[in-house]
C-alpha positions in Angstrom: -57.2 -137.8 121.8 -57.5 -136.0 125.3 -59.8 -136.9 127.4 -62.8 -135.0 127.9 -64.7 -133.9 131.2 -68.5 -134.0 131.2 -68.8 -130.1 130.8 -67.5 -130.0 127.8 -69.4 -133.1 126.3 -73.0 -132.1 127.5 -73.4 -129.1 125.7 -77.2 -129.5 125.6 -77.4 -129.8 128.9 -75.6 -126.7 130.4 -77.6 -126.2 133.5 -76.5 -129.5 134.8 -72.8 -129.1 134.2 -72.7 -125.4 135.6 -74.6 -127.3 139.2 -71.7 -129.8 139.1 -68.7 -126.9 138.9 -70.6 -125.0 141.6 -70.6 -127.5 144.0 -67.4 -128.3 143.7 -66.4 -124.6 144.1 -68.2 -124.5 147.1 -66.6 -127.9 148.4 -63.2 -126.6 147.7 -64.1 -123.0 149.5 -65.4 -125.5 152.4 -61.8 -126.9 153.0 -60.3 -123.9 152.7 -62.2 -122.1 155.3 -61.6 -125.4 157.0 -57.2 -125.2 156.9 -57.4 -121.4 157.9 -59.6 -122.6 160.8 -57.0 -124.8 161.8 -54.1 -122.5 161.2 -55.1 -119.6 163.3 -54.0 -119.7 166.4 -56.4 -120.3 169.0 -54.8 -118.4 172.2 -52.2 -116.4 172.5 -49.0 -117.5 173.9 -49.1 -117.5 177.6 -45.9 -118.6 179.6 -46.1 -121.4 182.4 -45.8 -119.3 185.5 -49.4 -117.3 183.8 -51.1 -120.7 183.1 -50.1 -121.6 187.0 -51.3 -118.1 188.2 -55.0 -118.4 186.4 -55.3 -122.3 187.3 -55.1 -121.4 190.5 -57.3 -118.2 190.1 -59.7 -120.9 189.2 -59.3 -123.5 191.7 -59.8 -120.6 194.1 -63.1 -119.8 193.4 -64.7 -123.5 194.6 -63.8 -125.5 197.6 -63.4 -128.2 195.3 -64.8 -131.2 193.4 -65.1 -133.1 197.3 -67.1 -130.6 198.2 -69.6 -130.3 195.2 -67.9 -127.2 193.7 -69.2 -125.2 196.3 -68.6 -121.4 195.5 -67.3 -118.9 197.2 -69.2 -115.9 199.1 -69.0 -112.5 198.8 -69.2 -111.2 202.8 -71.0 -108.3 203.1 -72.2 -106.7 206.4 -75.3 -108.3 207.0 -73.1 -112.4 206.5 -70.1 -111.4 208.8 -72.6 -110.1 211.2 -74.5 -113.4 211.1 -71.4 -115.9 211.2 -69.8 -114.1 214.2 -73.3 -114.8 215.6 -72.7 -118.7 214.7 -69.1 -118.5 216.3 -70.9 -116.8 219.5 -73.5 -119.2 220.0 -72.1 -120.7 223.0 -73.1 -117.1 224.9 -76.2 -117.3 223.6 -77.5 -120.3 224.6 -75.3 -120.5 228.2 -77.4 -124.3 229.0 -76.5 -126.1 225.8 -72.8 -127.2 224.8 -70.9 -126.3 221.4 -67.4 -127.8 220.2 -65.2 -124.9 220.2 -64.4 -123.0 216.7 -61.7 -124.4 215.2 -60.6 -121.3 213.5 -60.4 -117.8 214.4 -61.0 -116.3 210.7 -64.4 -116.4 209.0 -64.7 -118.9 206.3 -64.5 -118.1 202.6 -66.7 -121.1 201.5 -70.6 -121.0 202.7 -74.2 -121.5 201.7 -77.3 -120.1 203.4 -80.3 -121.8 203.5 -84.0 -120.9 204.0 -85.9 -123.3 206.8 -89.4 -124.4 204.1 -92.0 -124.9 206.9 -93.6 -127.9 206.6 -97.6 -127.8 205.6 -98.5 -130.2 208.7 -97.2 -128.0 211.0 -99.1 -125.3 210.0 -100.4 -124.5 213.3 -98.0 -125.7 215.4 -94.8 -125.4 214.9 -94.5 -122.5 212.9 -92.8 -118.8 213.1 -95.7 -116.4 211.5 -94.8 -114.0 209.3 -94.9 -111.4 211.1 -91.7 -112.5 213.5 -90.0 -113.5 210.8 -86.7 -111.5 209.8 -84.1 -111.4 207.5 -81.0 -111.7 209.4 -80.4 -113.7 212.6 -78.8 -110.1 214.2 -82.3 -108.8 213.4 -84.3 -111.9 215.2 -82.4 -111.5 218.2 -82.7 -108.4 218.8 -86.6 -108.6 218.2 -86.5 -111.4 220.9 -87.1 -110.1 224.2 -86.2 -112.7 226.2 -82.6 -112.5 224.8 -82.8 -108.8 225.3 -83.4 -109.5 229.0 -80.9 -112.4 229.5 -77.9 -110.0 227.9 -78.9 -107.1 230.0 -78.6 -109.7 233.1 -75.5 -110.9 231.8 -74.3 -107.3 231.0 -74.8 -106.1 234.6 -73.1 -108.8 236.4 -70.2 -108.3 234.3 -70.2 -104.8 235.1 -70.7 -105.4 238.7 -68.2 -107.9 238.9 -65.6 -105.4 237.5 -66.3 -102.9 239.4 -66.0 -104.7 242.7 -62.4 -106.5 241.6 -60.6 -103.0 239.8 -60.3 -99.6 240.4 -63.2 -98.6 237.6 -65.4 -95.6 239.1 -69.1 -96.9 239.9 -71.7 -96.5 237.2 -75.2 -96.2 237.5 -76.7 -99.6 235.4 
C-alpha cells in the first residue's frame, strides 16, 4: 500500500492541510527568489586598467586614511584669494618671521575654520560684529593701519625704482 501524505488523510480537516501546502509554496518561491539573487550578476564586467583608473579616482578625493580622510576643496575666488594671503604673510607682518613656503602651487587638501570666541572674554578680547568679515582679503582691506603700511611700502618701492632705472617720474 502507498504511503499516504497528511493532505490526503485529513479530509475533515482541510483548512489545515491547504496552510501546510501554502507554506511550503511560499518556502520553495523563497529559495527561488534566493538562487536568481545569486545568479545575477552584480556589476558589469570592468577590465583591470578601469578598476585602476576609478580606485584611483577615489583615492584622489581624500588625502588619505593618515590624514583623517580629509576631503578635497573646491577653490573658488574668494579661497585662492585667501591662501595667496597665507603664502604672503611674511609682507604683511614685516616684524615677525615665517618658514618659507615649501611649494609654489596652492594646495588641493584644506579645511577652514571659524575662530568660537570664548564667553570670558566677552569684553576683552573680542572682534565685535560689526568688524567682523567674511574673508581675510575683506578684513585687510577694512584695516586702516594695513592700508597705511602698504601705501608706505608702495611708495618706497616706487621711489626706489625710479631713482635706480630710467622709469619717468610719477606723481605718488
Amino acid at each position: 500500500m502507498p504511503k499516504l501524505r497528511d493532505e490526503d488523510i485529513n479530509l475533515n480537516n482541510t483548512v489545515v492541510s491547504l496552510k501546510h501546502s501554502a507554506a511550503r509554496l511560499t518556502a520553495s518561491s523563497a529559495k527561488v527568489d534566493e538562487v536568481l539573487k545569486n545568479a545575477a550578476p552584480k556589476q558589469p564586467f570592468k577590465s583591470h586598467k578601469r578598476l585602476a583608473k576609478e580606485r584611483k579616482i577615489e583615492r584622489t578625493k581624500t588625502k588619505g586614511e593618515m590624514w583623517f580622510h580629509m576631503p578635497r576643496q573646491k577653490l573658488t575666488e574668494n579661497v585662492k584669494k585667501d591662501l595667496e594671503i597665507l603664502r604672503m604673510r611674511g609682507a604683511l607682518d614685516t616684524k615677525h618671521f615665517y618658514k618659507k613656503n615649501d611649494r609654489e602651487v596652492l594646495p588641493k587638501y584644506f579645511q577652514v575654520g571659524h575662530v568660537v570666541d570664548s564667553p570670558v572674554d566677552y569684553y576683552s578680547s573680542r572682534v565685535p560684529k560689526k568688524e567682523r568679515r567674511k574673508t581675510m582679503v575683506e578684513e585687510l582691506l577694512a584695516d586702516a593701519e594695513f592700508q597705511q603700511k602698504s601705501k608706505k611700502k608702495y611708495r618706497a618701492i616706487v621711489s626706489e625704482k625710479i631713482k635706480t632705472s630710467h622709469y619717468k617720474q610719477r606723481k605718488i
